[in-house]
N, CA and C of each residue as an Amber inpcrd file, in Angstrom:
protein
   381
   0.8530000  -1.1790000   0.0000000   0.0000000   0.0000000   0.0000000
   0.8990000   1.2410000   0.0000000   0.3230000   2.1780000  -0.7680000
   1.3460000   3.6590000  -0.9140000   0.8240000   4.4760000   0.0130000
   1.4760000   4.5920000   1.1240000   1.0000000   5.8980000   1.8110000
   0.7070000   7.6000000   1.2960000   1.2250000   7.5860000   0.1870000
   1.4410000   8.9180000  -0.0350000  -0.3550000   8.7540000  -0.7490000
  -0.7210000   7.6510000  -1.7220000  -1.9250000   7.6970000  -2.4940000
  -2.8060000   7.5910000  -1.2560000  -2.6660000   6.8960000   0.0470000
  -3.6120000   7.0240000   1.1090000  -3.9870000   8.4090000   1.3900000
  -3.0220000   9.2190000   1.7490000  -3.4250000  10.5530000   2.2590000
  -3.6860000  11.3850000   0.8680000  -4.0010000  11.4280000  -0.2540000
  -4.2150000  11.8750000  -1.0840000  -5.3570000  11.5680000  -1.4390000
  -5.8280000  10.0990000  -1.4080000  -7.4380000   9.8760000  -1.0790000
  -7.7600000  10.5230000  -0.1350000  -7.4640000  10.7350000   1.0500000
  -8.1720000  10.8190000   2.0540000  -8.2480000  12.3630000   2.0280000
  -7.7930000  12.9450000   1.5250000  -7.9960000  14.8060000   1.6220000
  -8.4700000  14.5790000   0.7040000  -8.8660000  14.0730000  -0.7570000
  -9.8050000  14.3980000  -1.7310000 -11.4230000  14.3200000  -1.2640000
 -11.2300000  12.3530000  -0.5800000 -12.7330000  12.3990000   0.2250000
 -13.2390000  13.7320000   1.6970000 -12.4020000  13.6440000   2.3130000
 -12.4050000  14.5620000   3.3540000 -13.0380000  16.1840000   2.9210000
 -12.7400000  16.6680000   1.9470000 -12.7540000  17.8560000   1.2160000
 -14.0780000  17.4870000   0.8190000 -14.5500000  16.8060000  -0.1090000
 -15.5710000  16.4260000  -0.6800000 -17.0590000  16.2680000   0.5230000
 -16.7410000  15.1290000   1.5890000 -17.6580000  15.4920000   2.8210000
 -17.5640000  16.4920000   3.7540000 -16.6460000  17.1900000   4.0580000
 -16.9270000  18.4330000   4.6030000 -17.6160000  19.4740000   3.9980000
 -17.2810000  19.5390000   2.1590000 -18.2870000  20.6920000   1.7090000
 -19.5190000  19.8490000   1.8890000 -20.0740000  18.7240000   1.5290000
 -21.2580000  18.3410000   1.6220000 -22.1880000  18.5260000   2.9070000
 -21.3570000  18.2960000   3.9380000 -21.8330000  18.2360000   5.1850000
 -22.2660000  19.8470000   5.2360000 -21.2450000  20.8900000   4.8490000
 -22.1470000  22.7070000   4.8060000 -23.1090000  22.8160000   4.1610000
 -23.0800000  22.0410000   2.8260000 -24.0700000  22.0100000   1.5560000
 -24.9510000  21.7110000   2.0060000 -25.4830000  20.7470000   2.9850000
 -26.5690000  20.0610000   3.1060000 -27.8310000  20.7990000   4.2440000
 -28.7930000  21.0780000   3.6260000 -29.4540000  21.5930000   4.4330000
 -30.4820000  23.1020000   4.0140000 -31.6480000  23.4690000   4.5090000
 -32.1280000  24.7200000   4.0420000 -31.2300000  25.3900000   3.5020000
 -31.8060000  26.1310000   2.4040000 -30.6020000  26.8800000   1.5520000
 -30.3730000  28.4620000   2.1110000 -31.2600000  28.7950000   2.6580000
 -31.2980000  30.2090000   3.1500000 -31.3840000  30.6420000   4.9390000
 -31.5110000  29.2420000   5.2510000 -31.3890000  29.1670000   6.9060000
 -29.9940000  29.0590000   7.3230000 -29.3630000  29.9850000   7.7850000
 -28.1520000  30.1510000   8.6510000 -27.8040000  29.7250000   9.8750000
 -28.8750000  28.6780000  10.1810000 -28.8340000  27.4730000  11.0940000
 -28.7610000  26.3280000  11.5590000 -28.3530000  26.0840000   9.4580000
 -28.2540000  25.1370000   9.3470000 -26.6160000  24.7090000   8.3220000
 -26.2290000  26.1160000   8.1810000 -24.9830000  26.0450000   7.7280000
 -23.9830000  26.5890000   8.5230000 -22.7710000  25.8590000   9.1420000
 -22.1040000  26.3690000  10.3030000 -20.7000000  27.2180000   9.6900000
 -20.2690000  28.2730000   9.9850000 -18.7960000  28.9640000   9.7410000
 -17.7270000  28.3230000   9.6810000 -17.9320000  27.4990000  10.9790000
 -16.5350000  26.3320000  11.0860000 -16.1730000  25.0980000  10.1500000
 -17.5380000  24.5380000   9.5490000 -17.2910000  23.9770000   8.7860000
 -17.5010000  24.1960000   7.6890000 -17.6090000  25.4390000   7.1970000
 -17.3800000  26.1090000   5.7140000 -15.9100000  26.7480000   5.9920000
 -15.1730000  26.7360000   6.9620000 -13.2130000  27.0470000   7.2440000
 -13.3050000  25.5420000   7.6310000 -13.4910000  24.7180000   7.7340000
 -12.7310000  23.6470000   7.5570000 -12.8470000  22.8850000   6.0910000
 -13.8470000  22.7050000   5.4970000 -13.7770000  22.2960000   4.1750000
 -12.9880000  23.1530000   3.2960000 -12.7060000  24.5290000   3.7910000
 -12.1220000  25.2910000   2.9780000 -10.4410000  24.8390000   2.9910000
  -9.8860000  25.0000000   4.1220000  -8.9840000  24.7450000   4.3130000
  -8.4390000  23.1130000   4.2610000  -9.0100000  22.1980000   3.9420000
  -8.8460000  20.9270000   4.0120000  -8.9110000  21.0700000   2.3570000
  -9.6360000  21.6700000   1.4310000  -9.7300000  21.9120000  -0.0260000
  -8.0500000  22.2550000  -0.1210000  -7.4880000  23.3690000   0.6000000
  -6.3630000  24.1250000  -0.0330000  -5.4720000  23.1150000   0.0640000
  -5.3180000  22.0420000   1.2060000  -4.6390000  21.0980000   1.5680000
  -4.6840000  19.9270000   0.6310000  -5.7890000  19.6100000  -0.0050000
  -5.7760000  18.6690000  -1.3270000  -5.0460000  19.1530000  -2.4450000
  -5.7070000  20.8860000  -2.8280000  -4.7480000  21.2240000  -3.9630000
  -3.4310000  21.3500000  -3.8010000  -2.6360000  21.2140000  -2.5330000
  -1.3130000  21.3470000  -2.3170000  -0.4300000  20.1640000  -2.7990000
  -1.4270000  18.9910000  -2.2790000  -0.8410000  17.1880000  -2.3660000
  -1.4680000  16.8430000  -4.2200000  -1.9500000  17.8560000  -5.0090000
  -2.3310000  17.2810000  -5.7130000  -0.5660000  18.1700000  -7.0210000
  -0.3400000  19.4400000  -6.6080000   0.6180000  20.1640000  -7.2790000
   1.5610000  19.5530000  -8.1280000   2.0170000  18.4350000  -7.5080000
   3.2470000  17.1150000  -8.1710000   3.1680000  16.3620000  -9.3460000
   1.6080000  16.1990000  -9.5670000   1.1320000  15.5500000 -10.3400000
   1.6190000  15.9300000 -11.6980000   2.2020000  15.5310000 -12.7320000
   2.3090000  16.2390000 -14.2880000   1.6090000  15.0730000 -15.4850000
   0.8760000  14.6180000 -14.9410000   0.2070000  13.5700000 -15.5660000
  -1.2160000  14.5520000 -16.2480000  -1.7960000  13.9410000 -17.5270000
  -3.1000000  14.7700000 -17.7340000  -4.4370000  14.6300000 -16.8170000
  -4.5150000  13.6140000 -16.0470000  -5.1950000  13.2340000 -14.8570000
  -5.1810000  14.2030000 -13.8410000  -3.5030000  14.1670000 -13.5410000
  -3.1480000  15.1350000 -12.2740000  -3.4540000  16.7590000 -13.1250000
  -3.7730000  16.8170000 -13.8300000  -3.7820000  18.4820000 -14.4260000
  -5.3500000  18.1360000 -14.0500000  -6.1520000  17.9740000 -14.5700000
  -7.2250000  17.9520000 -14.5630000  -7.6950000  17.7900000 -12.8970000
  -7.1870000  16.7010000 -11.8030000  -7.2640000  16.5070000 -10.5510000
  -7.2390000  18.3500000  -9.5260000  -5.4830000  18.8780000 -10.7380000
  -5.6570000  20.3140000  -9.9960000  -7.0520000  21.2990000 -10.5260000
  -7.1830000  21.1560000 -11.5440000  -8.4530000  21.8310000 -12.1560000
  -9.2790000  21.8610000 -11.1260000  -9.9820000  21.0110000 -10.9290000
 -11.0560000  21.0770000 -10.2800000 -11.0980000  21.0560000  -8.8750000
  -9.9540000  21.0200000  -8.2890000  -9.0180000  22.0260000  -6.9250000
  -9.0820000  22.7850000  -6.4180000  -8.7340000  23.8060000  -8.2150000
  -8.6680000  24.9310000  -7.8720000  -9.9400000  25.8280000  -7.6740000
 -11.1180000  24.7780000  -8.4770000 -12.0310000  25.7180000  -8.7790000
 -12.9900000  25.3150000  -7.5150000 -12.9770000  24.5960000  -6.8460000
 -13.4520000  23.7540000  -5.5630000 -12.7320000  25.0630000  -4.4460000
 -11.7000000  25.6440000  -4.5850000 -11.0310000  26.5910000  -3.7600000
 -11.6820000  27.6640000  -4.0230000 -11.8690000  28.2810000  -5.4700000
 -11.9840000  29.7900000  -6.0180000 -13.1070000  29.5300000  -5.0720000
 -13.8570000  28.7050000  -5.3410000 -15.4270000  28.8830000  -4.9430000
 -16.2520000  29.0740000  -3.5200000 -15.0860000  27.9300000  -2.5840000
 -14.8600000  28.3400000  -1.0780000 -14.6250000  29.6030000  -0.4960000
 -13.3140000  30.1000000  -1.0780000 -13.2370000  31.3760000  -0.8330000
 -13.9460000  32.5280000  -1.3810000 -14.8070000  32.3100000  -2.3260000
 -15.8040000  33.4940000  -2.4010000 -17.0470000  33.3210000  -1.3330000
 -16.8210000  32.1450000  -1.0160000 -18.5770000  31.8080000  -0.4340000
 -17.6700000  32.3370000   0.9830000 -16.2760000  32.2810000   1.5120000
 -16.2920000  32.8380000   2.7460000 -16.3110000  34.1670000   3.1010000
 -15.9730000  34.7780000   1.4550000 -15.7130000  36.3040000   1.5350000
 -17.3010000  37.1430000   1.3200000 -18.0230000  36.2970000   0.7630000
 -19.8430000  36.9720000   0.3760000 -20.0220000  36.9470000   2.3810000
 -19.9410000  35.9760000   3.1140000 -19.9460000  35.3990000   4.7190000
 -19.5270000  36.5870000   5.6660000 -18.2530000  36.6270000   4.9570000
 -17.3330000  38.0790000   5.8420000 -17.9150000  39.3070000   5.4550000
 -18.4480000  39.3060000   4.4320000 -19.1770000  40.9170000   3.9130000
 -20.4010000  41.2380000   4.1690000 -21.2200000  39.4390000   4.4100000
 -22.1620000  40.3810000   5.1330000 -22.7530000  40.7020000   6.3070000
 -21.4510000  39.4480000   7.0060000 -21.5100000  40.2890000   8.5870000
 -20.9790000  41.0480000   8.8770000 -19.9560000  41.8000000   8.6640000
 -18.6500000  42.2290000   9.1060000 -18.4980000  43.5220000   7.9880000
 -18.7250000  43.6800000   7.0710000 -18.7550000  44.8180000   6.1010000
 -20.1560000  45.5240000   5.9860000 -21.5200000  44.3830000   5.5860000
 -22.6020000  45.5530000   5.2390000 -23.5920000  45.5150000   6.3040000
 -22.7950000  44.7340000   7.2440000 -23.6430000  45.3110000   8.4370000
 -25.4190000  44.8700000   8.9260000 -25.5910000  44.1460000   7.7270000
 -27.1730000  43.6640000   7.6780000 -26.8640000  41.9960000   8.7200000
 -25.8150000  41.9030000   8.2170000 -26.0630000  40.5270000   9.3590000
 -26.0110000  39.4030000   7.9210000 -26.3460000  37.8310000   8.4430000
 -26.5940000  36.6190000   7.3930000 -28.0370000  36.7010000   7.0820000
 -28.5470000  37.5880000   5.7180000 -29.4400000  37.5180000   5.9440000
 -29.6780000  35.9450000   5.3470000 -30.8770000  35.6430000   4.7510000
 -31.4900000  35.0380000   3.7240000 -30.6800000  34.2020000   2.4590000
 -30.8200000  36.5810000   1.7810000 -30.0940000  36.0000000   0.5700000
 -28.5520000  35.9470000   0.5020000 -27.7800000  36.5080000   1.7990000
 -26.4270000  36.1360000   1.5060000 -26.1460000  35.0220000   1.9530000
 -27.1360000  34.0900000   2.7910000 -26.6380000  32.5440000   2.7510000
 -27.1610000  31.7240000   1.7470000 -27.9210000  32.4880000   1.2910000
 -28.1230000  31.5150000  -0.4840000 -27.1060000  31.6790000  -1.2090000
 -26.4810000  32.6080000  -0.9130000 -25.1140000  33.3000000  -1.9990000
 -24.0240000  32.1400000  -1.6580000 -23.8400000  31.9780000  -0.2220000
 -22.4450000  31.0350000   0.1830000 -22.8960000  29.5770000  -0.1380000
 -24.1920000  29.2440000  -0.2370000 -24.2600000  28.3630000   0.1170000
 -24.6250000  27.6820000  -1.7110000 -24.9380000  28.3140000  -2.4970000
 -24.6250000  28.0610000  -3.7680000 -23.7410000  27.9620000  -4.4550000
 -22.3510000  29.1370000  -3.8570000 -21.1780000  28.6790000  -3.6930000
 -20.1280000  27.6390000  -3.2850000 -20.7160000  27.4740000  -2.5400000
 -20.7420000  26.0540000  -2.0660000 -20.8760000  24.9930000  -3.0590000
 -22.0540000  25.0170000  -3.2570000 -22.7490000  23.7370000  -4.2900000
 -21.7390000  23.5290000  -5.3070000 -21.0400000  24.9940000  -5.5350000
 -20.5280000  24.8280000  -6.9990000 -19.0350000  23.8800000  -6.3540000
 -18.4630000  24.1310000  -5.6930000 -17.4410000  23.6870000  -4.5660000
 -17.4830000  21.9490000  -4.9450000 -18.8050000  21.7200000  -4.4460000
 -19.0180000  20.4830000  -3.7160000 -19.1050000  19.9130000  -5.3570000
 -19.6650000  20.4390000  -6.1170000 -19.7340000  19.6810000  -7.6440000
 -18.2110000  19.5350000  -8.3530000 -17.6720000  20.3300000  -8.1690000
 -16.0920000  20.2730000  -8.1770000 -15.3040000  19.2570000  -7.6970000
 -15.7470000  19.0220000  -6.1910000 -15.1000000  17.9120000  -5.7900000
 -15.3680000  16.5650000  -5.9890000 -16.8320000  16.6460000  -6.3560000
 -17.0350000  15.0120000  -6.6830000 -16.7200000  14.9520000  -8.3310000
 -16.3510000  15.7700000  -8.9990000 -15.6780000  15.5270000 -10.2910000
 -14.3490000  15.0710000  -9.8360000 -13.8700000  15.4780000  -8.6040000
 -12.2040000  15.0030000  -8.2920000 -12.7800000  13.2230000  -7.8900000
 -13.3810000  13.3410000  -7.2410000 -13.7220000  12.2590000  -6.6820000
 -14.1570000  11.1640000  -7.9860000 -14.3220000  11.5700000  -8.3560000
 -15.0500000  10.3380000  -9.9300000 -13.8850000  10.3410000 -10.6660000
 -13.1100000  11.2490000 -11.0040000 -11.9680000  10.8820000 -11.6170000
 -10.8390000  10.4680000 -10.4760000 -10.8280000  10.0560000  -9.3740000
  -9.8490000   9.5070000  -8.7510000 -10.4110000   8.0130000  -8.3870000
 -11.7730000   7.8920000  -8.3680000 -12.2830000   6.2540000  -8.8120000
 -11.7630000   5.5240000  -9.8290000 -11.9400000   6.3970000 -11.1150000
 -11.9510000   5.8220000 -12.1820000 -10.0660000   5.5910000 -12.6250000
  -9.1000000   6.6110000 -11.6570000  -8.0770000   5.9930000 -12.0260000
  -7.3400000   5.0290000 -11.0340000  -8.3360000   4.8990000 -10.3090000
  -7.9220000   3.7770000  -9.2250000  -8.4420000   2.5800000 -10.0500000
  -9.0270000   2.8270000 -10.5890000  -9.7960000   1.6330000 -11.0260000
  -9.3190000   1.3320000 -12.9750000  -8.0610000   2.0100000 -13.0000000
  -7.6150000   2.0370000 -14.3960000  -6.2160000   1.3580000 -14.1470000
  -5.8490000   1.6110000 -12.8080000  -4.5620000   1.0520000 -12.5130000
  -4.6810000  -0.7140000 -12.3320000  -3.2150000  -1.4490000 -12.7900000
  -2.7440000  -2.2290000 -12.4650000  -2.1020000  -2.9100000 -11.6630000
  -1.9210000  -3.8560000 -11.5070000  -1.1280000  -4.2430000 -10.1550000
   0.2060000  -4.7840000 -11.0320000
């Protein structure tokens, strides 16, 4: 067994259920999506695209692709989060947790594209 492909699964899945676990739930209720675990999927995301950087394979290009865009997307959904408590002053309403939390979605669709293409080359490999 390769340790290095262990922990490289395991931050792809990890990344993948932590955004799901924010994703999941009323889309506009802010009681049902927690801060901590929209900064931990975030940061567990940046930590996949880091272990994924090495890769120069067209797999591994494509693996960072959708990384990165699993990241862009985190970090807007934390920065719409920070702006509208902390900048416009209205608080979470409604529609700015529909904003993160669609952001999100796009996140979480990102990662299970990592996730389907890291099946399918587990499942392309040989012994």
């Amino acid at each position: 067994m390769n340790l290095e492909k262990v922990i490289f699964g395991f931050f792809i899945l990890l990344a993948a259920t932590l955004n799901f676990g924010f994703f999941v739930g009323e889309v506009d209720n802010p009681a049902h999506h927690d801060v901590y675990e929209l900064f931990a999927a975030l940061v567990v995301s940046l930590i996949a695209t880091v272990l994924k950087l090495g890769d120069r394979t067209q797999i591994g290009a494509v693996h960072l692709a959708t990384s990165l865009v699993a990241d862009l997307q985190l970090i807007a959904a934390a920065m719409v989060w920070g702006y509208a408590v902390h900048v416009a002053g209205t608080g979470l309403t409604a529609a700015a947790m529909t904003n993160v939390v669609s952001l999100s979605g796009g996140a979480l669709l990102a990662n299970l594209v990592s996730v389907v293409i890291l099946i399918a080359e587990t499942i392309m490999q040989r012994r």
